[in-house]
SELONU-202358 format. One record per atom (N, C-alpha, C): residue number from 1; residue in three letters; atom name; z, y, x. Coordinates in pm, whole numbers, plus 50000, padded with zeros to 5 digits. Last residue first. Example, Ala and Ser with C-alpha at 12.3 -4.5 7.8 and 13.67 -1.06 7.14 Angstrom:
% SELONU-202358
num|residuo|atomo|w|v|u
2|Ser|N|50708|49775|51285
2|Ser|CA|50714|49894|51367
2|Ser|C|50787|50003|51290
1|Ala|N|50780|49431|51319
1|Ala|CA|50780|49550|51230
1|Ala|C|50780|49670|51320
***
This chain:
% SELONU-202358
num|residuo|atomo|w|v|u
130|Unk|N|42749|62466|08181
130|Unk|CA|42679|62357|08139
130|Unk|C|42532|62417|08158
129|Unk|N|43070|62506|08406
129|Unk|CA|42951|62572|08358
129|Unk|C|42839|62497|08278
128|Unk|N|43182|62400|08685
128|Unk|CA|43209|62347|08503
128|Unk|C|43101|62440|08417
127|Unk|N|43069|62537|08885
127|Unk|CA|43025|62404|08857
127|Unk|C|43124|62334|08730
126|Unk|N|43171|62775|08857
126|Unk|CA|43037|62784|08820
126|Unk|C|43013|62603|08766
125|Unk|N|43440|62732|08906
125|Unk|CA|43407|62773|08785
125|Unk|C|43268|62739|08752
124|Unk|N|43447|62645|09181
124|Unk|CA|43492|62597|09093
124|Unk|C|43440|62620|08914
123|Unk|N|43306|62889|09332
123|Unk|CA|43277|62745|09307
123|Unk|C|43334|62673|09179
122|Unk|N|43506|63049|09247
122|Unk|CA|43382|63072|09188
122|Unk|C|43347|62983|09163
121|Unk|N|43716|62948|09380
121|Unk|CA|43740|62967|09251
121|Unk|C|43598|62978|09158
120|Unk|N|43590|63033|09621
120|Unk|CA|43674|62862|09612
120|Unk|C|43669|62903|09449
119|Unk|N|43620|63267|09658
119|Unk|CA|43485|63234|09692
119|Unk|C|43511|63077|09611
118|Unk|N|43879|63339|09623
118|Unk|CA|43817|63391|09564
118|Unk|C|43628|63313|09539
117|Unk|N|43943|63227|09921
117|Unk|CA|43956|63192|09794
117|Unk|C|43955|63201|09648
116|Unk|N|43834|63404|10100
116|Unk|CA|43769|63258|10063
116|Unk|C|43834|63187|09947
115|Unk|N|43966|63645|10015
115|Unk|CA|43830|63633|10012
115|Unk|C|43820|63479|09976
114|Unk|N|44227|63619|10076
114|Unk|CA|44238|63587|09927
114|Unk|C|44042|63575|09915
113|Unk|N|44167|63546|10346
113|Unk|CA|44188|63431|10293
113|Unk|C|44201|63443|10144
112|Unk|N|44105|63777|10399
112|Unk|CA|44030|63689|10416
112|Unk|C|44063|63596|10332
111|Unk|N|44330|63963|10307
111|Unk|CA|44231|63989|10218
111|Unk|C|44118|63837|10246
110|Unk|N|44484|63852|10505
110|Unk|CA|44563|63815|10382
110|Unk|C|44401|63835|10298
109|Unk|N|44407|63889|10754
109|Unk|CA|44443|63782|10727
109|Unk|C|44446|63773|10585
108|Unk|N|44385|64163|10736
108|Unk|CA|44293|64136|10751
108|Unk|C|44273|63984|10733
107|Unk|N|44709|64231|10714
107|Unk|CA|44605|64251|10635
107|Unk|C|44445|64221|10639
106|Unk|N|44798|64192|11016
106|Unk|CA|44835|64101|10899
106|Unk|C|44738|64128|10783
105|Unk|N|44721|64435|11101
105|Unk|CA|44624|64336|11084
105|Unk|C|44629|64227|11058
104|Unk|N|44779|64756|11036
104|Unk|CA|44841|64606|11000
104|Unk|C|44731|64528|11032
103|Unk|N|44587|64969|11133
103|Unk|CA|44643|64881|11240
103|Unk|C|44751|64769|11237
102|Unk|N|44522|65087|10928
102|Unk|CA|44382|64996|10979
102|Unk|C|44455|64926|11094
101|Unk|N|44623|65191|10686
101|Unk|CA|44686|65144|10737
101|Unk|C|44620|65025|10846
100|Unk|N|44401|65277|10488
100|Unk|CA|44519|65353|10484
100|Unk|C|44595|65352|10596
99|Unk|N|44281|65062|10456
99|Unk|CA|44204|65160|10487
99|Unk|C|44285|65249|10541
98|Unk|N|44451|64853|10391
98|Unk|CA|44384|64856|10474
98|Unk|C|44336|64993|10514
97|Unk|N|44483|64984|10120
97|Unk|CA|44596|64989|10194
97|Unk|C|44556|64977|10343
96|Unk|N|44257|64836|09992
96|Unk|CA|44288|65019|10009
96|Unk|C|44399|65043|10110
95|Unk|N|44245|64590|10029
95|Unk|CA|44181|64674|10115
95|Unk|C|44169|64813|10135
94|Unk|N|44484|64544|09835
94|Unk|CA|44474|64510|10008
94|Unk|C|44380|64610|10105
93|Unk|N|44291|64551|09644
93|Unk|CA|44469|64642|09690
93|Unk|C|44467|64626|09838
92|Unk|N|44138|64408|09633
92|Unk|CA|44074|64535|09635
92|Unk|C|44210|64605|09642
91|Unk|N|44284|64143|09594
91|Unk|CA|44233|64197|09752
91|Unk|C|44211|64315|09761
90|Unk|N|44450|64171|09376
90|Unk|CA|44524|64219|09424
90|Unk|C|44437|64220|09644
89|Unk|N|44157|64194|09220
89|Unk|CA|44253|64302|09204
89|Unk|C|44319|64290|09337
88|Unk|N|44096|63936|09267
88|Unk|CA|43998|64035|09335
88|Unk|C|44092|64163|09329
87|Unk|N|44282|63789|09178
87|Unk|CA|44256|63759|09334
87|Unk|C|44196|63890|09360
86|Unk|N|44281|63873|08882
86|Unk|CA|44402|63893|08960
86|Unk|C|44352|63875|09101
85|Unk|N|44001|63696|08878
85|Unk|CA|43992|63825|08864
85|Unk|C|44137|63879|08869
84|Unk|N|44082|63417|08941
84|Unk|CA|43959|63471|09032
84|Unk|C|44039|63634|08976
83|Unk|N|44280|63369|08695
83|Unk|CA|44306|63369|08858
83|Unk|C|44212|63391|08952
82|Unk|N|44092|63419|08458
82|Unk|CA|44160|63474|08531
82|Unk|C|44249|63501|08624
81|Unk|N|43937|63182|08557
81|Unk|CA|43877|63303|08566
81|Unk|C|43989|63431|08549
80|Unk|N|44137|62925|08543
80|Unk|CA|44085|63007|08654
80|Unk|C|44016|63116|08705
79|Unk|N|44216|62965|08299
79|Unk|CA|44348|62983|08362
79|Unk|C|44185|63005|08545
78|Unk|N|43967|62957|08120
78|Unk|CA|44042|63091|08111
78|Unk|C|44123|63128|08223
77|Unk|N|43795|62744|08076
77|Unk|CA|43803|62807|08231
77|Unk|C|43864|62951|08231
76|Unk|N|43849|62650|07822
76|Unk|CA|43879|62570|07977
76|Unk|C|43871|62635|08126
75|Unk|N|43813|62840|07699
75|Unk|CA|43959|62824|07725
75|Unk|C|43968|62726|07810
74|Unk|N|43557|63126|07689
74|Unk|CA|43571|62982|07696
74|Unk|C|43729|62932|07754
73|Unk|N|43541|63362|07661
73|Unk|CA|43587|63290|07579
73|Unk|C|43568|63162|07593
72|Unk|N|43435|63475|07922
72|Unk|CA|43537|63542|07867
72|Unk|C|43625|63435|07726
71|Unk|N|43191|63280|07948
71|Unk|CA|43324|63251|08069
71|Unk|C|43468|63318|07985
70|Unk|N|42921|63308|07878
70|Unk|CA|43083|63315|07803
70|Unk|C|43204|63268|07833
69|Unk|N|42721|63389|08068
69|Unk|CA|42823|63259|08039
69|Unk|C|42914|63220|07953
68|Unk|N|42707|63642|08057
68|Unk|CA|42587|63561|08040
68|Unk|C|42656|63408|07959
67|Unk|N|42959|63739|08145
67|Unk|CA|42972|63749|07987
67|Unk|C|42806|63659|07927
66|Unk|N|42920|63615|08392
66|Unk|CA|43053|63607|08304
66|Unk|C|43020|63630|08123
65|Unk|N|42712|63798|08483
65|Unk|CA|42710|63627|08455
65|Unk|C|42860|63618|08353
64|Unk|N|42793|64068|08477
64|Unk|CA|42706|63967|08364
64|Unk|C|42671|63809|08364
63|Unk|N|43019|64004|08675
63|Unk|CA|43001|64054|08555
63|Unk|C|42949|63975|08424
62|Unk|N|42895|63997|08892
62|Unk|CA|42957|63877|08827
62|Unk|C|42976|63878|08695
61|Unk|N|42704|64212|08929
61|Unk|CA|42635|64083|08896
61|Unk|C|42764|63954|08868
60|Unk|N|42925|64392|08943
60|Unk|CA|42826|64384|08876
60|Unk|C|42768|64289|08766
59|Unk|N|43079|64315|09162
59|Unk|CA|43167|64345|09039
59|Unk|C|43010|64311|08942
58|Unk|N|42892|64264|09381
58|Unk|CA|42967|64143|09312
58|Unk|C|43045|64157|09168
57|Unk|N|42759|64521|09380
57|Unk|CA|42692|64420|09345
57|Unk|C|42776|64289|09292
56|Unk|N|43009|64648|09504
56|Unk|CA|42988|64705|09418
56|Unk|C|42906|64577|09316
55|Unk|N|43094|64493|09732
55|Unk|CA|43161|64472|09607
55|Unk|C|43118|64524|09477
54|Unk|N|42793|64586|09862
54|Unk|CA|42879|64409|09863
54|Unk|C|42990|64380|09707
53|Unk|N|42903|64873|09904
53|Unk|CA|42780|64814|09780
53|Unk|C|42754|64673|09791
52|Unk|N|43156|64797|10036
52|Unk|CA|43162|64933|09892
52|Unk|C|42999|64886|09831
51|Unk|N|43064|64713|10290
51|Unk|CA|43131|64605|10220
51|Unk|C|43114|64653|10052
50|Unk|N|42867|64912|10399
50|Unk|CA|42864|64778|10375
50|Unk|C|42948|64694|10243
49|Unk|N|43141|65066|10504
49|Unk|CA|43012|65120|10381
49|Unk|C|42912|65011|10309
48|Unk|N|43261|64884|10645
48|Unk|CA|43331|64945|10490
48|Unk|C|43212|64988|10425
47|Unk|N|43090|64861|10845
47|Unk|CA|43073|64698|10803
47|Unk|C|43174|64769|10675
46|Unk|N|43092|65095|10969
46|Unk|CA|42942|65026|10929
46|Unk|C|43017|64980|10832
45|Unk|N|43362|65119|11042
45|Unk|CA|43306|65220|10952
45|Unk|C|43150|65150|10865
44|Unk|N|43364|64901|11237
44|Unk|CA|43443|64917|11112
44|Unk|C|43332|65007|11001
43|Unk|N|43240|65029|11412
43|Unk|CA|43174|64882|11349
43|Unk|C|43244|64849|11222
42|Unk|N|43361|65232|11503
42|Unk|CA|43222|65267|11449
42|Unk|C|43198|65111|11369
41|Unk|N|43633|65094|11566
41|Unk|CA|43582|65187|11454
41|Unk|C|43517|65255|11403
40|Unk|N|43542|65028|11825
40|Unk|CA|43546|64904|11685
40|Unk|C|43567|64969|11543
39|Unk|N|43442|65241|11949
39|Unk|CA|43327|65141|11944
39|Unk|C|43379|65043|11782
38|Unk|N|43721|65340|11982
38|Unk|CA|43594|65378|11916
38|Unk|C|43509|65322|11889
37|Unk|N|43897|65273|12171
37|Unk|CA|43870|65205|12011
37|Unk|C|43764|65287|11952
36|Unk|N|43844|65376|12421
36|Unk|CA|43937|65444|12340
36|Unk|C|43949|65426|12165
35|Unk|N|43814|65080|12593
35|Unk|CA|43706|65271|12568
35|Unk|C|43876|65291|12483
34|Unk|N|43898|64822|12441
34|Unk|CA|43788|64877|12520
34|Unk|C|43747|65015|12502
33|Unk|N|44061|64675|12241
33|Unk|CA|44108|64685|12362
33|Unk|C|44004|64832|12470
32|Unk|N|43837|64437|12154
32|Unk|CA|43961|64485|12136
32|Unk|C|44011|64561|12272
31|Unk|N|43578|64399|12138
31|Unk|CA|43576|64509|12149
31|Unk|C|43690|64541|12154
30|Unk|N|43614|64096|12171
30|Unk|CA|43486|64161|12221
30|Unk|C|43554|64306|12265
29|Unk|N|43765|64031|11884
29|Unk|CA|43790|63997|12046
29|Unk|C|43712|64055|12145
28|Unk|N|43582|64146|11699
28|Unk|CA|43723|64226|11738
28|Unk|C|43757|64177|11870
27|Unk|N|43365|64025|11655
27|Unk|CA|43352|64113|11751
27|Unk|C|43523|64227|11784
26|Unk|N|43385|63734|11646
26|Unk|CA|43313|63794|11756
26|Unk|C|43376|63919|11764
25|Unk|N|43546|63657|11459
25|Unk|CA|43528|63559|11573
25|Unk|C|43485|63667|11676
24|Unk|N|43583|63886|11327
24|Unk|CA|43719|63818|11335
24|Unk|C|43694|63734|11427
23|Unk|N|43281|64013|11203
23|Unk|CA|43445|64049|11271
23|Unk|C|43543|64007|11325
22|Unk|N|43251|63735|11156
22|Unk|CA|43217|63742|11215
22|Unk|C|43275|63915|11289
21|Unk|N|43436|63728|10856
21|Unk|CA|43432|63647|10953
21|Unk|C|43368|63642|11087
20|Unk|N|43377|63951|10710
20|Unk|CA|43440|63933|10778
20|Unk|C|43473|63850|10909
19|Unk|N|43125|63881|10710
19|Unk|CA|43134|63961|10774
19|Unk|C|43270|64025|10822
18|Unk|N|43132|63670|10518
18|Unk|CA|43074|63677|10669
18|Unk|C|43081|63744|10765
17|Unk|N|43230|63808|10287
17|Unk|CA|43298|63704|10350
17|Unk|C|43245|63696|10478
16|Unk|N|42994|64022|10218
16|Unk|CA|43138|64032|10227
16|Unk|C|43218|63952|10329
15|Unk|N|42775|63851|10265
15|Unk|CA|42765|63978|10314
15|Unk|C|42933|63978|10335
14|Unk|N|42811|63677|10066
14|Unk|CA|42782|63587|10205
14|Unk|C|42824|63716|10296
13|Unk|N|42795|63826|09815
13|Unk|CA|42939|63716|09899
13|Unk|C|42944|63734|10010
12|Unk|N|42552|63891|09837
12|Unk|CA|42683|64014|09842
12|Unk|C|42825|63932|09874
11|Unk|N|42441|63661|09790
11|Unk|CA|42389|63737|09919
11|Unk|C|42496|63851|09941
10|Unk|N|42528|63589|09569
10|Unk|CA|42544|63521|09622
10|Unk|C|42488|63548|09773
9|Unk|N|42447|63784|09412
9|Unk|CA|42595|63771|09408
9|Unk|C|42602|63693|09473
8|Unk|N|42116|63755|09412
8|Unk|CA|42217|63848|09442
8|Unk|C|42369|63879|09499
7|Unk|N|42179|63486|09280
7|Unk|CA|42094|63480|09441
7|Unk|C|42145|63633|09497
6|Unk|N|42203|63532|08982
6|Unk|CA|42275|63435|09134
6|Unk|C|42280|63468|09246
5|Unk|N|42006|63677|08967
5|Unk|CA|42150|63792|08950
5|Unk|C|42224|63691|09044
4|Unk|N|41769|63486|08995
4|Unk|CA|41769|63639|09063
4|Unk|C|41916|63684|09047
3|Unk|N|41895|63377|08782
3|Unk|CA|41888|63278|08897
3|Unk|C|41886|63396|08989
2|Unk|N|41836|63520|08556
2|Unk|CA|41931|63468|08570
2|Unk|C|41943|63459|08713
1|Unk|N|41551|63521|08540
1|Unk|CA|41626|63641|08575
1|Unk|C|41768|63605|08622
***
């Protein structure tokens, strides 16, 4: 069962992070600029409703791995689990503000990169794990 909640949280990453990223190579350059922005704020709109059950599944399924793990009491991986979970706070800030404010796009920079490094921390954690 375990391995199934992995494979989950690990398809709601790929979802999240990828999609940014493939926003960002393909299709903002593509669509910047074109018609009356509509087109990139239909792809927007997709890729938020998207993202809301992406995070929903990652809060979830990290969740119970965390407490599967005893990640919560373990003191070797206190200082990075809770530097993963401040990362996710201050992205899920980001992305409200985003929402708020869809034409900083300094913000699309900042949530990516707290993304991949959020993604970096996991790594990290999982592979001290026994």
């Amino acid at each position: 069962m375990w391995n199934f909640i992995l494979w989950v949280h690990l398809v709601a990453m790929a979802f999240f992070v990828g999609g940014q990223l493939m926003l960002a190579v393909a299709v903002v350059p593509v669509l910047k600029g074109k018609d009356d922005g509509e087109p990139m704020r239909a792809v927007a709109r997709k890729f938020g409703c998207g993202t809301l059950v992406a995070l929903a599944v990652l809060i979830a399924s990290g969740l119970a791995m965390a407490i599967h793990e005893h990640v919560f009491t373990n003191k070797a991986l206190a200082t990075e689990f809770n530097a993963k979970m401040g990362l996710i706070a201050l992205v899920g800030v980001l992305i409200i503000v985003h929402l708020r404010k869809p034409k900083l796009h300094a913000l699309d920079a900042l949530i990516f990169i707290g993304s991949l490094t959020i993604v970096w921390l996991g790594v990290s954690i999982s592979s001290q794990l026994p």
